[in-house]
N, C-alpha and C positions, 0 to 999 in steps of 0.2 A: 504494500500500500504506500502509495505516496503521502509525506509529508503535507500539510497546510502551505510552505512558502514555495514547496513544489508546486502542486496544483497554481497559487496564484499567479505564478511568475509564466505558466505556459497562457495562463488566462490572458494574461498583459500583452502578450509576442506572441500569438500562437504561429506566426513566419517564421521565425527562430526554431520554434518547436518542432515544429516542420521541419526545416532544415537539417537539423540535429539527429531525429529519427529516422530520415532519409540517409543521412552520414552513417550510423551505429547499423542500418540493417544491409545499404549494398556495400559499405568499407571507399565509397568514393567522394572524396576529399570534396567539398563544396564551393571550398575558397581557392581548390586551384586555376590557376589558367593557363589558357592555351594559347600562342600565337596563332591566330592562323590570315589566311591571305583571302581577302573575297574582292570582288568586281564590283561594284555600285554607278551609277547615272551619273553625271559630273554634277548634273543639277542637285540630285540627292546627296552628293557628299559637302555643296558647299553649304547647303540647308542645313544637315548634321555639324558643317563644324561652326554655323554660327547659333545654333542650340547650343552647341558647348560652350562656347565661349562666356552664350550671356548667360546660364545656368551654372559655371564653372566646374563643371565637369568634363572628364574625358568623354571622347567620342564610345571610348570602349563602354562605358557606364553606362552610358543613355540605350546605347544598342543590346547591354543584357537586359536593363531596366526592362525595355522595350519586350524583349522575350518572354521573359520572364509574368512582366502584368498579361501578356495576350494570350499565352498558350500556354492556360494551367490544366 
């Protein structure tokens, strides 16, 4: 049985909680990354990087962001 500060803390985050559960059952690291290489529109990359800019985030952030809210 879990703890009371257990139970709250997944209450508060259950994205974290998620995250952590998904870690402990396939063993793959959530926080790693991958370089990889893709193609995009010229238009669509100058769009992404003046997102970034005024958000001040990487391009890379926005595009997991992006993944991540669309296809759960």
């Amino acid at each position: 049985m879990l703890s009371k500060d257990i139970k709250e803390v997944m209450k508060e985050d259950k994205k974290w909680t998620n995250l952590f559960e998904r870690w402990d059952r396939t063993g793959i690291d959530p926080f790693a990354e991958k370089k990889v290489t893709l193609s995009i529109r010229e238009e669509n990359h100058v769009r992404l990087k003046n997102i970034a800019q005024k958000q001040r985030k990487s391009m890379s952030d926005i595009i997991d962001n992006l993944i991540e809210n669309s296809y759960k």
